[in-house]
N, C-alpha and C positions, 0 to 999 in steps of 0.2 A: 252631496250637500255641503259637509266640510270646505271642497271649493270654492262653492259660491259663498260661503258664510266667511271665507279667511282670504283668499288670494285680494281680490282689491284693496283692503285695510292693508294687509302686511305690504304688498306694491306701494301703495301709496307712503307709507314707512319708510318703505327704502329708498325715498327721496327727501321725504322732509324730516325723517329720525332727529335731526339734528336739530334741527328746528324746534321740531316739537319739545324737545327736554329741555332747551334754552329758554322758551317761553312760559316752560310752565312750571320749571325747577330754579332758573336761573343761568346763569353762564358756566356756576361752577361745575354744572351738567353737560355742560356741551358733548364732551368728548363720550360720556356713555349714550346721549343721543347717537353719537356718528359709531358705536359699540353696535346698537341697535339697530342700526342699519345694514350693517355686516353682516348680522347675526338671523335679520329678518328673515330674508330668502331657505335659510335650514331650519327655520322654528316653522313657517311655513309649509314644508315640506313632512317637519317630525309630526306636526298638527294632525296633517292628512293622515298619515302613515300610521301613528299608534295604534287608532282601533282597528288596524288589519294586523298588528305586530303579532298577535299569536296566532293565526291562522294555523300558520306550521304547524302549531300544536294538533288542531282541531285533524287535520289532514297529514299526521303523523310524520310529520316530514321534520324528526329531531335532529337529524346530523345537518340540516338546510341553516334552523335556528341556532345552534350550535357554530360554525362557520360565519353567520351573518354575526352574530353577538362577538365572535372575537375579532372578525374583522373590523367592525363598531369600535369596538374596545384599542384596537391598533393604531386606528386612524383618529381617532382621539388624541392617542396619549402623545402620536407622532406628533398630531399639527401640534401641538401646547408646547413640547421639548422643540421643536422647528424653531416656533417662534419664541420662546425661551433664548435659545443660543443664537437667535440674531437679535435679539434683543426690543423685540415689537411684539406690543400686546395687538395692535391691529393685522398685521402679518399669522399671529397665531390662531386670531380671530379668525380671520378671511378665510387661512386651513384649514380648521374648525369647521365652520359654514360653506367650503366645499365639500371638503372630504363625507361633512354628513347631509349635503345635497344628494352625493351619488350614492351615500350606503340606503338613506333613506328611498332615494327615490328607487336603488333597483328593490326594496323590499318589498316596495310599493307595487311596483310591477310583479314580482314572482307570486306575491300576495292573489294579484289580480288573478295572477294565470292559475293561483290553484286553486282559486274561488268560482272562476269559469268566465269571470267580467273580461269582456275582449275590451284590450289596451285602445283601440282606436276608440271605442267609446268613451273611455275616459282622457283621452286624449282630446275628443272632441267636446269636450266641457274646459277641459284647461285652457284650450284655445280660445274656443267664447268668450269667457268671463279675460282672458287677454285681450281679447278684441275689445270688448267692453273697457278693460282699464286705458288701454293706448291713447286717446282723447284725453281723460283725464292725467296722466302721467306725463306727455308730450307736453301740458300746458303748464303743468306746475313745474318741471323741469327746466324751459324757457324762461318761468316767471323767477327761478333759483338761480339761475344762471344769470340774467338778468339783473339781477341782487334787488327784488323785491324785500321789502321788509316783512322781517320774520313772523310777526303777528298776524300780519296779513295773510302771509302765506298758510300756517296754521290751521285760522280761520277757513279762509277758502278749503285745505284742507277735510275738516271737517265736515263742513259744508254739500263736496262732493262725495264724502262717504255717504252721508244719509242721503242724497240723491240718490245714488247706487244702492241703498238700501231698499226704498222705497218702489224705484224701479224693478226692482227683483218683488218685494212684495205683491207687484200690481200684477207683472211676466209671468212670472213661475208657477207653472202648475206643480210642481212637487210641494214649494214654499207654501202656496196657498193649500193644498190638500194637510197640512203639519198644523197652519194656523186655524186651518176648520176643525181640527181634531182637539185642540184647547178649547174652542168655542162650544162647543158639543160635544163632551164628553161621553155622553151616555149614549149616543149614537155609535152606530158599530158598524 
């Protein structure tokens, strides 16, 4: 659920980040727009991944949590001191938003496996909802590269999220059985 509610906004982010805080903070924003963008793809990721982060606990597996948390902690303090001593907050960033693409995402995965969820399944929702942003992403990308004007771009933006929102409202049998459960409460 997480996936489908976060990857296409934050995708879409990671193209127009910069964009977006220049239009709607000003220019003196720009550069934490393009902060933003960096940063997307591991907020994305930490999104997913929090509400499995204590599994370990639940399936006693403390020396797992224990190991994942300082190697967290490692790969943290390294990317900042990296980018620290060369002198680039985007550089620090970028390491930052690797290093916690891969701790998150293998938590994500070990999570799965001591939950029983086979990886190809969730594998094959990541891909969907990829498939689903690729049109969208290819075209605002072109329209960026292109040097569309930023409001427009924005705009369109937006735009294509609540398309993609909607589309998922109308699709999704999961989505739809969550919004029938608001509507009907007292149903069980």
């Amino acid at each position: 659920m997480l996936v489908i509610i976060g990857m296409f906004p934050i995708l879409i982010l990671t193209i127009v980040g910069g964009d977006v805080f220049t239009v709607i903070f000003g220019r003196a924003w720009t550069e934490a727009g393009v902060y933003a963008q960096i940063l997307s793809l591991w907020a994305f990721i930490w999104f997913i991944s929090s509400p499995l982060s204590t599994i370990y606990l639940v399936v006693e597996e403390h020396h797992f949590g224990f190991s994942y948390n300082f190697f967290n902690l490692v790969t943290r303090f390294l990317s900042l001191i990296i980018g620290g001593i060369l002198g680039s907050a985007r550089i620090a960033l970028l390491l930052f938003s690797i290093s916690g693409i891969v701790v998150y995402g293998y938590l994500c995965l070990k999570m799965m496996y001591y939950s029983g969820v086979k990886t190809s399944k969730a594998l094959k929702i990541v891909f969907s909802n990829l498939v689903l942003f690729l049109p969208a992403g290819a075209a605002l990308a072109a329209l960026k590269t292109a040097g569309m004007d930023q409001i427009f771009l924005v705009v369109l933006s937006g735009l294509i999220i609540c398309i993609y929102y909607l589309y998922i409202l109308k699709t999704d049998k999961q989505v739809k059985e969550i919004i029938g459960g608001f509507r009907s409460p007292g149903k069980a």
